[in-house]
Every structure is written in structure tokens, then in C-alpha cells.
N, C-alpha and C positions, 0 to 999 in steps of 0.2 A: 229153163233157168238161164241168167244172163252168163256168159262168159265171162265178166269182170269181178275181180274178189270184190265184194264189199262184204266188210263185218261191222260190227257195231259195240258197244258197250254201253248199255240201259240203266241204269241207275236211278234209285228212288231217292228222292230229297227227306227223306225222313230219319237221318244222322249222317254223319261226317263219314265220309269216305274211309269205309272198311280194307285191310290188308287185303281180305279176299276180291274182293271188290278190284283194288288197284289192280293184282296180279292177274285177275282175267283181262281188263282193261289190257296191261300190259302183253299177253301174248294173241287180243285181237290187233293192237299196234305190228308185234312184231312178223304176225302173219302178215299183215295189209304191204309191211314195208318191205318183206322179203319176196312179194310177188307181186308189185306196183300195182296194189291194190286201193284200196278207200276204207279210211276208220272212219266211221261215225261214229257221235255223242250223241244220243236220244234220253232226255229226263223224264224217267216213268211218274209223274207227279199227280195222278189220278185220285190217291190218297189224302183226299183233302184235307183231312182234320191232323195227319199228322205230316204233311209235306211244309217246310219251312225256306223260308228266301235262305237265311243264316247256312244251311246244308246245299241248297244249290252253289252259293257263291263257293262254299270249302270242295264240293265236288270238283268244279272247275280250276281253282289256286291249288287243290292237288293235284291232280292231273297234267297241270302243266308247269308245276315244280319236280316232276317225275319223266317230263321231255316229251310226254305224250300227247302230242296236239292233233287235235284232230283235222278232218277234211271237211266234215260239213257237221253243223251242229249249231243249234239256238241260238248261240253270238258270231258265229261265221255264215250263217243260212247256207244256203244248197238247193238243187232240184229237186229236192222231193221231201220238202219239210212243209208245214211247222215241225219243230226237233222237239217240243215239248206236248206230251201227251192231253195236257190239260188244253191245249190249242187244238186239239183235234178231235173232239167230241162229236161234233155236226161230221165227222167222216166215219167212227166208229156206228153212228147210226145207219148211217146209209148203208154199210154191207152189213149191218143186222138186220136192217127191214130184207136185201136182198136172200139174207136167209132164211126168211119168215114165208118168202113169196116162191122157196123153190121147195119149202116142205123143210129141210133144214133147222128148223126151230121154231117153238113156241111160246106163248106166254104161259106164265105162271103165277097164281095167284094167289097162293099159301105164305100166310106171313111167316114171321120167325117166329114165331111161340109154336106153330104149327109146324114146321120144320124140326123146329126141336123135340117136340111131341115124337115123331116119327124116328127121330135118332136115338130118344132113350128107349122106346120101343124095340128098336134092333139091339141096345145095349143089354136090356134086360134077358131078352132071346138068346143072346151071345151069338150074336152074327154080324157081318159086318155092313156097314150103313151106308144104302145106296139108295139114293131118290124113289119113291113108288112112282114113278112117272105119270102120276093118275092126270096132269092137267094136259096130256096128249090128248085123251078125250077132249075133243070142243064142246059137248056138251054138258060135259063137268065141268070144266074148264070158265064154260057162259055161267052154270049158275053158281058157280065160287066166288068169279067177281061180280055180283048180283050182292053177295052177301056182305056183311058189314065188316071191318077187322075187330081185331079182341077191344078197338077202343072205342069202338063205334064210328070209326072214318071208314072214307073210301078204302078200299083196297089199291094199292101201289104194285103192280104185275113185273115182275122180274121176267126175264128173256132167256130160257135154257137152248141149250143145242141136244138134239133128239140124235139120238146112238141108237141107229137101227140092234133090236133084238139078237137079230143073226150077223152080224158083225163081225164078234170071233176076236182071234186072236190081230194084233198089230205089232209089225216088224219093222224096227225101220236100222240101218247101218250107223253103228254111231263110230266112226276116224279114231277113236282112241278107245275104245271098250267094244270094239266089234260089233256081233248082231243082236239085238235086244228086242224082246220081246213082252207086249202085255194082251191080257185076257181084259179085251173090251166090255165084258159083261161084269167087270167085276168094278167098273167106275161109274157108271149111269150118268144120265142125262145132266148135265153141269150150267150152270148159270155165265152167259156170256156177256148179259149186261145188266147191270143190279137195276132194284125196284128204285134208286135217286137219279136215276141215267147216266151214269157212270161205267164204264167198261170193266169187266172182268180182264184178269191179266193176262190167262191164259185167249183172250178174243181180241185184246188190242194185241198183245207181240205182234199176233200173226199180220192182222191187219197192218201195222207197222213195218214190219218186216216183210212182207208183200210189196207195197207200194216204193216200199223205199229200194227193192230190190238186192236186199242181204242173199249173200250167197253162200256164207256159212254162219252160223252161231255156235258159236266158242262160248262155253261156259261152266258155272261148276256141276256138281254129281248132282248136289242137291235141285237141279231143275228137270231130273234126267222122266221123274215122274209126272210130269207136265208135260212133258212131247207127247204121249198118244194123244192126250185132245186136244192138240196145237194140230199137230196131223190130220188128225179127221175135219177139224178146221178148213185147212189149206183145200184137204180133195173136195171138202162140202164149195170150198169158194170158183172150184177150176183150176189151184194155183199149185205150182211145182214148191214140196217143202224144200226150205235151203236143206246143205250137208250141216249136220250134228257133232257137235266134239264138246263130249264131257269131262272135264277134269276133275280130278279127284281135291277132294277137300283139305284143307289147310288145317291144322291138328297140333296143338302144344305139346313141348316133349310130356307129360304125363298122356298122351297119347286122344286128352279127350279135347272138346271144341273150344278154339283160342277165344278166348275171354279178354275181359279188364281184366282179373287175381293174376293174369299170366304178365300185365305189363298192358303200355296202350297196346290198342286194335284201330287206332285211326293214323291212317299216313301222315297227317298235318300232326299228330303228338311225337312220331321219331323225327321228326324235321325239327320240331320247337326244341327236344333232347339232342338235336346237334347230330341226330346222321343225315350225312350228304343223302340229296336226291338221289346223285346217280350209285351211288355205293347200293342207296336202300332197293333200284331200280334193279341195281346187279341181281340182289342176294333175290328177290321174289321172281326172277327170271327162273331162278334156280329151284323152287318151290315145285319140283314137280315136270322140270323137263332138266336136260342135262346136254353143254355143244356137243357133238361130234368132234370136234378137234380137241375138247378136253381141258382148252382154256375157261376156266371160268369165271376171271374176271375179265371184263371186258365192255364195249358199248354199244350202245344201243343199235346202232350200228352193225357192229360186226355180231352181237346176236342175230340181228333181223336175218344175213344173209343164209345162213346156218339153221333158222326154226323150220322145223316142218310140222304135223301137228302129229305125227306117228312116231314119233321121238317124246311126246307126255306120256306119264305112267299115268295109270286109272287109280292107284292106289293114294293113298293118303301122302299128302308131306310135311314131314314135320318143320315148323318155326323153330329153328337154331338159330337162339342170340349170341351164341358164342358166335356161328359164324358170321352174321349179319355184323358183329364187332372187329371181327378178323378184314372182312372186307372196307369197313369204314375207314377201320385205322391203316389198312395198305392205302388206300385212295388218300388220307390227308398227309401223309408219308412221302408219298410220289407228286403231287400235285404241283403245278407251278407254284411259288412264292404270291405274285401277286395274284391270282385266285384264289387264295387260301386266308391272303388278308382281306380281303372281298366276300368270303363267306362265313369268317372268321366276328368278323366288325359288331355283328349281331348280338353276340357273344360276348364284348369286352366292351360294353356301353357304359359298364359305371368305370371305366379308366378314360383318363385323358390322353387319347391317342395323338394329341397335337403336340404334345412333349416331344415324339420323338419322329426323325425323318423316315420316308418310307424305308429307306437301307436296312435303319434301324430295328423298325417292326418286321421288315423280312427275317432280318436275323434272329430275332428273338424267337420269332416263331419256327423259323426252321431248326433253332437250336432246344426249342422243349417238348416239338411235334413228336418224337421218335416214340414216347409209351402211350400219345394221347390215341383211343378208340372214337372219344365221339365229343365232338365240340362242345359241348357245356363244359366238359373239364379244364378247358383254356385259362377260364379267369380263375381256377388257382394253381395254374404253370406259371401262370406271370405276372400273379400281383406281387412278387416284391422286386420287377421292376417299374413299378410307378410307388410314388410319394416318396419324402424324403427319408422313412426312418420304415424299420421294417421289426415287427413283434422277437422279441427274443425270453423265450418262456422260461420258467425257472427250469424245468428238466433240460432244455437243448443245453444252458448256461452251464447248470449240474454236470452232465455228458460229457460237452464237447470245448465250453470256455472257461474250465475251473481248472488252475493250477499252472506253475512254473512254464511249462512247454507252451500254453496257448499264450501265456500272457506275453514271453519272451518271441511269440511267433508274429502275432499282431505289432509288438511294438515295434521290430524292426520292419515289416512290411509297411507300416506307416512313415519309420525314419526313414528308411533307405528304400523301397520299391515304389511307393506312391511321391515320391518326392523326386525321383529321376526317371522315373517311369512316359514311356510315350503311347498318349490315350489316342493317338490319330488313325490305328487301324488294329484289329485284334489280331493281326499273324507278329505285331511287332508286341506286343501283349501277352503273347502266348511263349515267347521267346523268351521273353523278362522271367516270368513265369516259372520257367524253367529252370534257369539259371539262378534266380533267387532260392527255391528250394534246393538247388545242389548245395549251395550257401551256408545252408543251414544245420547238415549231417551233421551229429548222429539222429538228430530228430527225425521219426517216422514221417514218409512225405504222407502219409494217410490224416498223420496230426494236424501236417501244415494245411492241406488244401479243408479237411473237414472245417480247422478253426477260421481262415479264410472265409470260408462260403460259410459258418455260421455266421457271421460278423454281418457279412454283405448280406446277405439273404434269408436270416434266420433258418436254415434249413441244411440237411446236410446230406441232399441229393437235388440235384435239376440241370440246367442248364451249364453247358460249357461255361468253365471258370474266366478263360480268356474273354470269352464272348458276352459273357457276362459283366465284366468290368467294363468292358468299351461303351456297351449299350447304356450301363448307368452313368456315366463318365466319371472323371478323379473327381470332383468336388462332392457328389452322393455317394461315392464310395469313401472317401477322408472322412467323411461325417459319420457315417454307420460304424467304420473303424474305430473312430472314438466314443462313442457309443457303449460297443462292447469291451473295447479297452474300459470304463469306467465300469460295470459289472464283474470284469475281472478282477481287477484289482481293488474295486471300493472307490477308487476318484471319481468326483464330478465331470461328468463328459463335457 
């Protein structure tokens, strides 16, 4: 077996790049990077009828919205490609004819009506349904495809791999679930290349995974039943199996398999909902392995240096969107300013960000970032700073702008604070601010600032009051004031 890590991540184009999907992907990366190893992309696209360009292109734009890029792979090539399974057909045949000529397998010439015959057979018996191997005989074998199919055509001979009798038990180590073991007499002879010449999955991995020189396969539980005859595979071909590492399956908290009902299951649906790449990258790091330092947010990076694969539990992990929320909203919290309007932009298409300078939209964003979790919530933190007037509903009016105290608050914040007030920077704003509600005692500063920020912003939580006023300037601020000033008291604004 080579001394060089390479791992891989195989993916079938037949839907959009699954959570599960991504998080294996993710700790073949983070193994490759923590031992200067090699990630491959290999697209298992054999699937003809249900393989789509639409799911290759999203497999790829997730993957690499998630920092995971690969080393070699179908739009980078490499030494030991084509990276796509449907490119490699003419190589799938060649070591199945070589299995055919070392005794290793044979054809089979039982259609599927015939097949099934023999499986309801076993159902009926209540035993469990293993191939009769009858077409090992060659001379059953010769006059089977002699004979005509249920439709009167030729017969079309599928290619099984033959599991000697005495076989027995198979062992093999698996890095995260220790020593496993199957009773080879209890799977039979399996089909390695179908009757349209197509590879069976279990006959290309290996094939693939041979040539291209994988030295471990990282993957989930659910494959864990497909290594015995991936195995007998590799010993039927001469070739050393890579090392095995199964991780345990990804599980909604009602404990059963993550679904649509549970929320998306496609990487590219939390990205469209506003969680960050590396937030979402963080939290499936976490799915199932855990640092040793204990930090757990962090990147990509200082994961890789820290994965080992004896650090994955075997057990199930549950999808926690509280935490995957917890992590997003620390990441947009902490993030630079200008990155944040950069991943932000997506998000606030229907405002006119040319209104305001970058300073501007830094601030605004830094100042309504603090409860946001996940970027779709943006555009209603900050739509009532764009347009000139902002909804003031009859309940906030009711509440917060009816009666003596708000009307008498507005009007002198109008006579006297917007009128000598300096819009050139918010710490000279925040000062005014201040001083004007001392101003105003006995009135509650709870009355002042609530009827203030209804006025300005229909609303009576968000954004810093100071930072707020600068970022709309005096003239959108005078005009909303009066506004509400005519709601309160009945004048035409």
C-alpha cells in the first residue's frame, strides 16, 4: 500500500450535495490536510437515468463554498484520472474480463423476472435471499443463454464475482469501530457489472480506489456492509484494501434520519438561508468527532492540525440547529466589518446600497449584527434605514406615540436637538443625546428614547439610537419626526 494519504470523496450526481455527504467530504479534507496528504473528487455518475449536470455543478459550488478544494479531480485532472466514473467504463471492463480469466467471476444469464422469481421464493420459505449460484455451472450457464428472455430477445448476461463456498468468515480493522466481522456465506455471489455494461458500485470503488491509490476510505456506517465484497475484490484483483474508517450517521434530534420535515438536507439550502460557509463547516466538523484542545470553533485549518480519525465516535450525531445557530451568529458577531458586507450584499439586494458610504454600511451592520444568527434576517434589521419614511402601525402609535409625554418629546427633539444638533460623527450624537434627555426630567428616559426610535424607525428595539441617527442623516430623520409628530397630535405632517 502506498505510503502517501490519499483519500477521496465519491459522490453521486443524482441530488444536491447532502449534509452527510459534505461532512464526510469534510473530514476526508481534514485528514489529507493534517498529514500532507491528497483529497480527491471522484463523481460516481454510472447512474445514468438519474445522474444530472444540475447536481454535478451544485456538488462542486458546495464543496468549494465550504473551503474544500480539492487536489485532483474532473475540473483539476491529476495522475490517475478520468475523476468521472462514466469516463471510465473501457477500464471497468478490463479488470472484469481479468476476473473472468483468473476464475474470479462469471456470467450470468437470469433475467430480472427470474431473479425475482427466486427472491420471492426465499421470501415465501422465510429465509434470507442469497443468489442459487446455479450459472457457475458453464453448462447451465451455455444453455441459459441459448434460451430466449421472458420477451423473446436475446438474453443480456450480467457479470457476478464467485465467493468461493468455504470462504468463511471476513475480518477486516475498521480506525473507528474496531474489528468487524461478516459470514461470507451469508452474501452470495453479487453482480459486479450489470447486463447494460455498466459497473456495479461495489466493483468500480474498488477498481477506482486501486488505481488511483486511496490509502484510506473514510465514510459513513451505512457503507460499512459493502466492504466484505469490496474486500474479496481487492484480494481476487492482487491489491492491498486501503484502511477503513466508518463514521456513524447524522440523525435529527427526534433521533431518526435527517430528512427535508427536519429543515433542508442540502449544503447549498443553509448557504441560500444565510449560514456562513465556514460557520456551517465548523458545526459538521463537529458531527461526530470533537478537538482535543476543546476549542470548537475554529478553522479549517487549526481543525486539520488536531483530526486524527480515532478521535470519531462510531455512534450516531445528532443535527443541532441551535448549535449550528450558535456558531453562525458568533462568526457574524466577530467577523471583520468589510467581510461581512461582502457576504452580507446577497442578502440586501432589494435596498439601495449606493445611498450610503462604505463607513456607513459598516456601521449599520456592526450596530444590528449583535441578535442576527443567520443572514436572511439582515433585510429586516435594516430596512428602516433605507427610504424616506418608515411604517408607523396603529398599535406602535397606540403604545409608544399617544399622549402628552411622546408629543412633548418629539417636539422639542425637533425644536431644539435636530436643529443644533452635529450629524458629522455618532460619538458627537451620542453626547447630544444624552444631554438632551437629562433635559427633559421628570420624563421616563425609557419614554424618551422608545418615542424617538418609534418616530425614526417605527420600532421600539434595534440599532444604537446614536448610530442610528448619523447613518440616516438630519434631513431623513426631520422628516420621519414630523411624520409622527402629525399622528400624534392629528396635524398634517
Amino acid at each position: 500500500m502506498t505510503t502517501e494519504i490519499r483519500v477521496r470523496i465519491a459522490p453521486s450526481p443524482t441530488g444536491y450535495l447532502h449534509v452527510g455527504t459534505a461532512r464526510t467530504a469534510l473530514f476526508n479534507y481534514l485528514y489529507a490536510q493534517g498529514h500532507n496528504g491528497k483529497f480527491i473528487l471522484r463523481i460516481e455518475d454510472t447512474d445514468l437515468e438519474r445522474s444530472q449536470e444540475v447536481y454535478t455543478k451544485n456538488i462542486f459550488e458546495s464543496l468549494k463554498a465550504l473551503g474544500l478544494q480539492w487536489d485532483e479531480g474532473p475540473d483539476v485532472g491529476g495522475e490517475y484520472g478520468p475523476y468521472a466514473q462514466s469516463e471510465r467504463l473501457p477500464i471497468y471492463r478490463e479488470w472484469a474480463e481479468k476476473l473472468v480469466g483468473t476464475g474470479h467471476a462469471y456470467y450470468c444469464y437470469h433475467t430480472q423476472a427470474e431473479l425475482d422469481a427466486e427472491r420471492e421464493q426465499a421470501q415465501a420459505e422465510k429465509r434470507a435471499y442469497i443468489y442459487s449460484g446455479s450459472c457457475r455451472d458453464a453448462a447451465f450457464r451455455e444453455a441459459l443463454a441459448q434460451k430466449p428472455a421472458d420477451d423473446g430477445s436475446q438474453r443480456r448476461p450480467s457479470l457476478r464475482f464467485h465467493i468461493p463456498q468455504d470462504r468463511g468468515a471476513l475480518t477486516f480493522n475498521d480506525l473507528v469501530r474496531g474489528e468487524v466481522s461478516f459470514d461470507m456465506a451469508l452474501i452470495g455471489d453479487f453482480v459486479i457489472m450489470k447486463s447494460d455494461g455498466t459497473p456495479s458500485y461495489n466493483f468500480a470503488v474498488v477498481v477506482d480506489d486501486m488505481l488511483m491509490k486511496i490509502s484510506h476510505v473514510i465514510r459513513g456506517e451505512d457503507h460499512i456492509s459493502n466492504t466484505p465484497r469490496q474486500v474479496v475484490v481487492y484480494e481476487a484483483l492482487n491489491a492491498t484494501p486501503p484502511r477503513f474508517a466508518h463514521v456513524g450517521m447524522i440523525l435529527a434530534p427526534d433521533r431518526t434520519k435527517l430528512s427535508k420535515r427536519h429543515g433542508a438536507v442540502a449544503v447549498s439550502d443553509y448557504i441560500k438561508q444565510g449560514y456562513l460557509p465556514e460557520a456551517f463547516c465548523n458545526f459538521i466538523a463537529l458531527l461526530g468527532w470533537s478537538p482535543p484542545d476543546g476549542e470548537e470553533i475554529g478553522t479549517l485549518e487549526h481543525f486539520a492540525k488536531q483530526f486524527e480519525l480515532e478521535r470519531i465516535t462510531h455512534s450516531p450525531a445528532i443535527f443541532e440547529k441551535d448549535k449550528l445557530n450558535f456558531i453562525n451568529g458568533k462568526l457574524i458577531r466577530t467577523m471583520p466589518l468589510e467581510r461581512l458586507l461582502s457576504v452580507a450584499k446577497p442578502y440586501l439586494h432589494e435596498f439601495d446600497l449606493n445611498q450610503y458610504s462604505a463607513e456607513k454600511l459598516h456601521m449599520m451592520l456592526d450596530a444590528v449584527r449583535e441578535p442576527i444568527t443567520v443572514l436572511d434576517e439582515l433585510p429586516d434589521a435594516v430596512n428602516y434605514f433605507f427610504g424616506q419614511k418608515v411604517i408607523l402601525d396603529a398599535q406602535l402609535v397606540g403604545e409608544v406615540l399617544t399622549g402628552a409625554e411622546p408629543a412633548q418629546v418629539l417636539e422639542r427633539f425637533r425644536d431644539g436637538f435636530l436643529a443644533n444638533a452635529d450629524f458629522n460623527a455618532s460619538e458627537t450624537l451620542a453626547l447630544a443625546l444624552k444631554e438632551f434627555t437629562n433635559s427633559l426630567k421628570p420624563i421616563k428616559t425609557k419614554t424618551i428614547m422608545w418615542s424617538i426610535r418609534a418616530a425614526v424607525t417605527g420600532r421600539t428595539h434595534g440599532a444604537d439610537l446614536s448610530k442610528t441617527l448619523y447613518i440616516l442623516g438630519k434631513d431623513v430623520v426631520c422628516q420621519r419626526v414630523e411624520t409622527a409628530l402629525a399622528l400624534t397630535t392629528g396635524s398634517p405632517a
